[in-house]
C-alpha positions in Angstrom: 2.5 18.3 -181.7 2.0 16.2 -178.6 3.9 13.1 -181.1 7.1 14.9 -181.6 10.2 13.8 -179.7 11.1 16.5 -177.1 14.5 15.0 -175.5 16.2 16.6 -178.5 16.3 19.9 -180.8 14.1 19.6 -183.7 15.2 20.9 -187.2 12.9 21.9 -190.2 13.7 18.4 -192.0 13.3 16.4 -189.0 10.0 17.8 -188.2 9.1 17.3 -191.7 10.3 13.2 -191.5 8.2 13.1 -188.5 5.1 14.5 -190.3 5.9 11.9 -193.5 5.9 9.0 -191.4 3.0 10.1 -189.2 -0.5 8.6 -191.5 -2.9 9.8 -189.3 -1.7 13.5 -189.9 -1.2 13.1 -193.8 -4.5 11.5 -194.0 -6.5 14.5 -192.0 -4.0 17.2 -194.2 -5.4 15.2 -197.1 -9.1 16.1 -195.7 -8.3 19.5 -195.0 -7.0 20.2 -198.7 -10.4 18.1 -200.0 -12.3 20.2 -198.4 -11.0 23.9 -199.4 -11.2 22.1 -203.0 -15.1 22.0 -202.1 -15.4 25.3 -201.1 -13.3 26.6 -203.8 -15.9 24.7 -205.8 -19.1 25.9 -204.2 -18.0 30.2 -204.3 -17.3 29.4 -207.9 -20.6 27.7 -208.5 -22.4 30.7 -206.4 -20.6 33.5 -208.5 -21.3 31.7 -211.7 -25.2 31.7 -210.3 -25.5 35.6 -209.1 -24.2 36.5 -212.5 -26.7 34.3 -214.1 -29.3 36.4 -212.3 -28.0 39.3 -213.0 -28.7 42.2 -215.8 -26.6 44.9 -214.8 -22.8 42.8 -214.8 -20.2 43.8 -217.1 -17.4 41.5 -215.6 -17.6 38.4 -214.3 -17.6 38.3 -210.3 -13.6 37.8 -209.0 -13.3 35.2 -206.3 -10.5 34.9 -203.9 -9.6 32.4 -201.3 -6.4 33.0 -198.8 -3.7 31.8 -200.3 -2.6 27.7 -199.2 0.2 28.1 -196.6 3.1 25.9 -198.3 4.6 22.4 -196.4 7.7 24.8 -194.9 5.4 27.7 -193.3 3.5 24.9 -191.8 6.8 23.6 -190.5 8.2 26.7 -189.3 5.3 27.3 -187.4 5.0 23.8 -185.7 8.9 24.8 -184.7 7.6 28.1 -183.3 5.3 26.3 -181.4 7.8 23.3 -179.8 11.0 26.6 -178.7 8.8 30.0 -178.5 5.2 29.4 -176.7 6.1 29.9 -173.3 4.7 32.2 -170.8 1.4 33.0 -172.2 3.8 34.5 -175.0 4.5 33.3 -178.1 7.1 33.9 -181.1 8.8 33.1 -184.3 12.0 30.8 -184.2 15.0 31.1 -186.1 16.6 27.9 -187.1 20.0 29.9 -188.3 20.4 31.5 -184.9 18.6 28.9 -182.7 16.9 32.1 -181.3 13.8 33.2 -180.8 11.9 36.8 -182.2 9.3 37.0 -179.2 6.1 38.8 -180.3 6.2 42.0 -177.8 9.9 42.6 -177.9 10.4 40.7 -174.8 12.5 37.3 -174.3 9.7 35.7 -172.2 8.5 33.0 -174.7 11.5 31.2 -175.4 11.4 28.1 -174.0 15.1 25.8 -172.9 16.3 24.8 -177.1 17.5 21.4 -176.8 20.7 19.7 -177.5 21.2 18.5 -181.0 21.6 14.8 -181.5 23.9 13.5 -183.8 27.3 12.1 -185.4 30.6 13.2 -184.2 31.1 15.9 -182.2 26.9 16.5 -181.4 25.6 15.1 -178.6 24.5 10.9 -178.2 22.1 11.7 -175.5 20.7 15.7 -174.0 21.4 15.9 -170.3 18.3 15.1 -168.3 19.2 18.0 -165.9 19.7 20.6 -168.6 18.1 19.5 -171.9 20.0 22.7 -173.6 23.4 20.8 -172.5 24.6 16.9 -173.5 24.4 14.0 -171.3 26.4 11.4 -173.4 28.6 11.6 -176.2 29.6 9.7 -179.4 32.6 7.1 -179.4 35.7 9.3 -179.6 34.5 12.3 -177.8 34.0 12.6 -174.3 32.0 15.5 -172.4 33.4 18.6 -170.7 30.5 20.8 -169.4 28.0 20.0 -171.4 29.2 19.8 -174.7 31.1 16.8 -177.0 34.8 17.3 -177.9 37.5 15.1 -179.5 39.2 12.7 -177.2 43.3 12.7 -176.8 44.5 9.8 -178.3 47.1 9.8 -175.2 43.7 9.6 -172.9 43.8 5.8 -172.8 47.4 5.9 -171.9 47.0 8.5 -169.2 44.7 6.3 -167.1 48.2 4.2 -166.1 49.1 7.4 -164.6 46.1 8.6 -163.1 42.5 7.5 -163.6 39.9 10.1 -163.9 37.2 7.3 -165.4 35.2 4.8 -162.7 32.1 2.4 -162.8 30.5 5.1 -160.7 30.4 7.3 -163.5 26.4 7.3 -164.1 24.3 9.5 -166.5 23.1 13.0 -164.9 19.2 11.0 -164.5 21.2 8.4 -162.8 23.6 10.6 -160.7 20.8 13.0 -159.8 18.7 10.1 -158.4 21.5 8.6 -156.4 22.2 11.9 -154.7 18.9 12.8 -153.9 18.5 8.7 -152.2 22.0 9.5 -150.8 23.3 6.0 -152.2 25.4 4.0 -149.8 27.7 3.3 -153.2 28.5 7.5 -152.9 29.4 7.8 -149.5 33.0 9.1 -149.1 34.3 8.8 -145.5 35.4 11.6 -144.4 37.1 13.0 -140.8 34.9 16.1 -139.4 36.9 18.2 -137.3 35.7 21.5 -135.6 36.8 23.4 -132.2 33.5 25.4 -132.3 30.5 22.4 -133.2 30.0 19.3 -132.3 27.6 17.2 -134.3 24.1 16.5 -133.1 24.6 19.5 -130.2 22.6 22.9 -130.0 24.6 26.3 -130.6 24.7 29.1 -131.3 25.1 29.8 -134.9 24.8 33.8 -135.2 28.9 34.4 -135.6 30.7 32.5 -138.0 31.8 28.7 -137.1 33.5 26.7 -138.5 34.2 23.0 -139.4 35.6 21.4 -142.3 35.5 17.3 -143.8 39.2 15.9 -144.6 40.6 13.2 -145.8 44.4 13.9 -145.5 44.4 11.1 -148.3 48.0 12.6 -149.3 49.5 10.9 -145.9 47.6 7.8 -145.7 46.4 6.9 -149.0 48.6 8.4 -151.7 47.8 6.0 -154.3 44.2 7.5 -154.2 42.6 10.9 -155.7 38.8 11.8 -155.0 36.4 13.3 -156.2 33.0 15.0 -154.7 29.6 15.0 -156.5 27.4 16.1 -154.0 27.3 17.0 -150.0 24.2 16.9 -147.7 23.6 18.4 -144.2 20.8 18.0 -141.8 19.9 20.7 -139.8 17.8 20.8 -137.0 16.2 24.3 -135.5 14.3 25.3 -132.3 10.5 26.0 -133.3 9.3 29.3 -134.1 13.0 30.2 -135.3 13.6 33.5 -137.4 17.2 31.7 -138.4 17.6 31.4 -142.1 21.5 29.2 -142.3 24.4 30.5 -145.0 27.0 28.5 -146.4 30.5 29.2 -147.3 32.1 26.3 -148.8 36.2 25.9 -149.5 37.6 23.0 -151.2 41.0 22.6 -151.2 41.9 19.9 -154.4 45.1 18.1 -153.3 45.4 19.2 -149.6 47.5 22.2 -148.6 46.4 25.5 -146.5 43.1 27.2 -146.4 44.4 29.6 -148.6 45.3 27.1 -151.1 41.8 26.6 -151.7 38.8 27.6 -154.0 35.4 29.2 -153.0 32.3 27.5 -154.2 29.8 30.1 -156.2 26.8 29.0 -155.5 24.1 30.3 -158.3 27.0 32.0 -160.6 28.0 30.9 -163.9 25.6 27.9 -163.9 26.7 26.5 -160.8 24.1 24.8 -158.9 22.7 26.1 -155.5 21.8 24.5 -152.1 18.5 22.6 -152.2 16.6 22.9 -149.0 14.1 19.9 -148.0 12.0 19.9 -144.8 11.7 16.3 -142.8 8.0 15.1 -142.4 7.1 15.9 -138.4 10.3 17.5 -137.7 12.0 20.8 -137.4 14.8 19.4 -139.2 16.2 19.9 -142.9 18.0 18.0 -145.3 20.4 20.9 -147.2 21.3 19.0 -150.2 23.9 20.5 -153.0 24.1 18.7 -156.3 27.2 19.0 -158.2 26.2 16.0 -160.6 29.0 15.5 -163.6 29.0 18.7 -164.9 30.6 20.1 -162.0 32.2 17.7 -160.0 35.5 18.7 -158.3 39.2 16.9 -157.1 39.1 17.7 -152.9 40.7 16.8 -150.1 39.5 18.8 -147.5 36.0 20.5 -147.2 36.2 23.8 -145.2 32.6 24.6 -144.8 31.7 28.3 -142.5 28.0 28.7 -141.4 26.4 31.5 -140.6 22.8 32.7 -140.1 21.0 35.6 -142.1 18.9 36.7 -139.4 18.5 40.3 -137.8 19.5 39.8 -134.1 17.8 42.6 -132.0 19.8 45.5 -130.2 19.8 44.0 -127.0 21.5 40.5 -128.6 24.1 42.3 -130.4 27.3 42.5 -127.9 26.5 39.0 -126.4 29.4 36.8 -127.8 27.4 33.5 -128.9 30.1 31.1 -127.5 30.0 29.3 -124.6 26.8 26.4 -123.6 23.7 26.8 -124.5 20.8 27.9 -122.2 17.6 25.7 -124.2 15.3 26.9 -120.7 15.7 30.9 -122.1 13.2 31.4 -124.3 15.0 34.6 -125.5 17.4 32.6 -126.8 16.4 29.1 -127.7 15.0 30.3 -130.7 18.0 30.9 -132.8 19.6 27.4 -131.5 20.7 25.1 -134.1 22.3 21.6 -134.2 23.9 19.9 -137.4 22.7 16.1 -136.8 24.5 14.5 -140.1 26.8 15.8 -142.8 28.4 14.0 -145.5 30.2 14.1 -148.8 29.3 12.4 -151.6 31.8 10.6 -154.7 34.5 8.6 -155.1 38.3 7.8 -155.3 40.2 7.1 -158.4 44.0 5.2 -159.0 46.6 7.5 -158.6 50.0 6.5 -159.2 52.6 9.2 -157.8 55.4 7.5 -158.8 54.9 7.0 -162.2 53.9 10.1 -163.0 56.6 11.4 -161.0 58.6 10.2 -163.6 57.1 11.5 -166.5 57.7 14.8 -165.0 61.6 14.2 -165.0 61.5 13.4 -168.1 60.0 16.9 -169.2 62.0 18.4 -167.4 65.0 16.7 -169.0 63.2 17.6 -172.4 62.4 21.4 -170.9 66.6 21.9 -170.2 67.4 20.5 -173.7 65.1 22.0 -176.5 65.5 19.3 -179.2 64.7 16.4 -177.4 60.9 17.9 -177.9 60.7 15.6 -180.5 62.0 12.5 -179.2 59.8 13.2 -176.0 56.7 13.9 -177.8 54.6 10.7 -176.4 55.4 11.7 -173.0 54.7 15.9 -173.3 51.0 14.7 -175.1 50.7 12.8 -171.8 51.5 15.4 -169.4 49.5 18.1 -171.9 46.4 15.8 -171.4 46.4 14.7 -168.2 46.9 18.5 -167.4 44.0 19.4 -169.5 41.4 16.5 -167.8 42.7 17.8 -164.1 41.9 21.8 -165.2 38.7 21.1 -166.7 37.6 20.0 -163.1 38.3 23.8 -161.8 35.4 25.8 -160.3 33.9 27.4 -162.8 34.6 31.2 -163.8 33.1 34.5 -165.0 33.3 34.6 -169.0 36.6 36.2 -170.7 38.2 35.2 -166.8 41.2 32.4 -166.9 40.4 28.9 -164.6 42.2 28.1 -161.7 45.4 26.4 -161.9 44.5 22.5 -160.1 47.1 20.5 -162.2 50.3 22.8 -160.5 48.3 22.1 -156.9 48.7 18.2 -157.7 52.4 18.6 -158.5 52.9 20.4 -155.3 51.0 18.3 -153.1 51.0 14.7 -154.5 54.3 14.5 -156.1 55.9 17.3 -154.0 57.3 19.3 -156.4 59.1 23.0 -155.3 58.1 25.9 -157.0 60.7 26.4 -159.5 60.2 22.4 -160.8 56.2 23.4 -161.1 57.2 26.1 -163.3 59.5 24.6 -165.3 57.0 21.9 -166.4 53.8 23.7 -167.1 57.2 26.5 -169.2 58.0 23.0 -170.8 54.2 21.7 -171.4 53.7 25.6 -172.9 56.2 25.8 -174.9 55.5 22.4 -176.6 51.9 23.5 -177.2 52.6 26.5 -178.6 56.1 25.9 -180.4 55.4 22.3 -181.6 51.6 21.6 -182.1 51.0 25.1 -183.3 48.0 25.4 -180.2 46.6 28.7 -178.6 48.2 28.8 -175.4 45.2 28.6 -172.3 45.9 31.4 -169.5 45.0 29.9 -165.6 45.4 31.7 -162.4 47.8 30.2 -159.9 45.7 28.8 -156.7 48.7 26.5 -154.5 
């Protein structure tokens, strides 16, 4: 057991190739079946005997050994032992369902099933943050969320336009350790702005405050998009403090107002959660949030509201928690807190506005005259994939609930598009997909 490969999902056959090539195992199965062939041989010699000795038999004595297990119950129950022995419980697995049957009638002894390693559209490598999820894919494919899916032939083309692939693209076991070292190479430099906290100063943190992390990149660097993977905070709090922080994190994509911008749901749907890390001698805390590649995100502006979970007492109630802080009152210095470092974590990737602003005309142009879909079908499978890689990087969503809408938030705010020129490309992008490549049309909610 302890020889099998566990980075991967293991079927019958390849459990069985394992247990061909593995001598040592053949050899002692080969000493087991010698040896039920001597005991076989010793009850046969010992019935043959008592009948010898005895006058009163009519019928020879019947001897029964359990039944030999075959080579695929033996298999099967290796497989039950690598996906449903966890928990102190244990189960039977089912290959055809990659499920399960726990002894019990409870779930508790399934353990993670692995990714299945393979040719085209499994996965190269299993991610090493979620084994039940893939890490790398094959030549041709390219991962969205975990899974391996065919790659636009127009992908190539639309990094001219806008480049959503970088060096700094590392595995998940790569990524992960970066983050959690806080790499220099993943530093994005961003502007903090508040009117309630300033950095490395006590306050008062028991009403909301506010602060946010912009780059206003659509002003000063509009050849440039960027990504976050990751953001860390250190938090420092008065001893003997009953203040437990809580985060509300906004990200707004491609700039615009706070209410152009998405909520991130920490713990739902997958998504990962704060990670919280205390410094050695300290009353300080490293809050660290992973967002790795499965869930990295476009932003331009961080809006990030903290707020504490504590219980204040009666008396604490109607104070207003603005104003300096008083660190001598000891009926107050204990829910003082001071943010001493925050920072984003990712990277920027080539943007070129007008070029792309120009393959908009031109589906436009192909959106006011029907027939030219033809003639313009390079440039529609363009704009259909580029508008497919900038969605796929929406927050994620409850299941049967449509994604947001990030691509129309870059036409608005990078190429500065109205409202009725938004709609009439993603009516023109539709309709193509639909009409022309004969493709299920994919609902999204508008967000800018």
């Amino acid at each position: 057991m302890r020889r099998l490969p566990s980075s991967h999902f293991l079927s019958i056959g390849a459990i069985h190739q394992h247990w061909g090539n593995d001598w040592e195992l053949q050899s002692r199965y080969k000493l087991l079946q010698n040896s039920l062939d001597v005991q076989r041989q010793k009850m046969q010699h010992t019935a043959r005997k008592l009948f010898s000795l005895s006058l009163r038999c009519k019928h020879n004595p019947n001897h029964q050994l359990p039944r030999e297990r075959t080579i695929q119950q033996w298999l099967a129950r290796v497989q039950s032992l690598l996906y449903c022995n966890e928990n102190g419980f244990w189960g039977t697995f089912l290959e055809s369902q990659r499920n399960c049957v726990c002894h019990g009638g409870s779930m508790l002894c399934q353990r993670p099933i692995p990714c299945i390693i393979g040719g085209n559209q499994s996965c190269a490598m299993c991610s090493m943050a979620n084994i039940s999820l893939c890490g790398s894919c094959n030549k041709g494919y390219k991962l969205y969320r975990g899974r391996c899916e065919a790659q636009n032939v127009d992908s190539e083309r639309s990094e001219q336009f806008m480049s959503l692939e970088t060096e700094l693209d590392f595995q998940d076991q790569e990524l992960r350790y970066l983050l959690q070292k806080m790499d220099s190479r993943l530093h994005v430099h961003t502007t903090f702005i508040s009117n309630e906290i300033r950095l490395d100063t006590y306050f008062d943190p028991r009403w909301r405050k506010r602060m946010s992390l912009t780059l206003k990149s659509n002003k000063n660097r509009v050849e440039f998009i960027h990504m976050v993977i990751g953001m860390s905070m250190r938090i420092c709090q008065a001893r003997n403090t009953t203040l437990d922080p809580s985060f509300f994190v906004y990200v707004n994509p491609f700039s615009g107002s706070h209410s152009e911008g998405w909520s991130m749901p920490f713990g739902e749907h997958g998504y990962p959660r704060w990670e919280k890390t205390r410094l050695q001698n300290s009353q300080c805390y490293n809050w660290t949030l992973l967002l790795g590649n499965r869930w990295k995100t476009f932003f331009e502006t961080v809006h990030i509201y903290l707020r504490s979970r504590t219980r204040l007492p009666s008396l604490l109630r109607n104070d207003t928690g603005q104003g300096p802080v008083d660190l001598s009152d000891p009926t107050k210095r204990q829910f003082y807190v001071k943010i001493s470092e925050i920072q984003l974590y990712g990277y920027s990737l080539r943007f070129n506005p007008d070029l792309l602003r120009s393959a908009v005309q031109q589906v436009n142009q192909s959106y006011s005259q029907v027939g030219q879909f033809y003639s313009s079908s390079s440039v529609m499978l363009l704009m259909l994939d580029i508008r497919e890689r900038i969605n796929r990087l929406a927050p994620p969503t409850a299941p049967g609930k449509p994604q947001l809408d990030l691509f129309s938030c870059m036409l608005k705010h990078r190429l500065k598009l109205t409202n009725s020129e938004i709609i009439r490309v993603n009516h023109a992008l539709d309709l193509y997909n639909t009409e022309i490549l004969k493709q299920p049309d994919h609902m999204t909610v508008k967000l800018c």
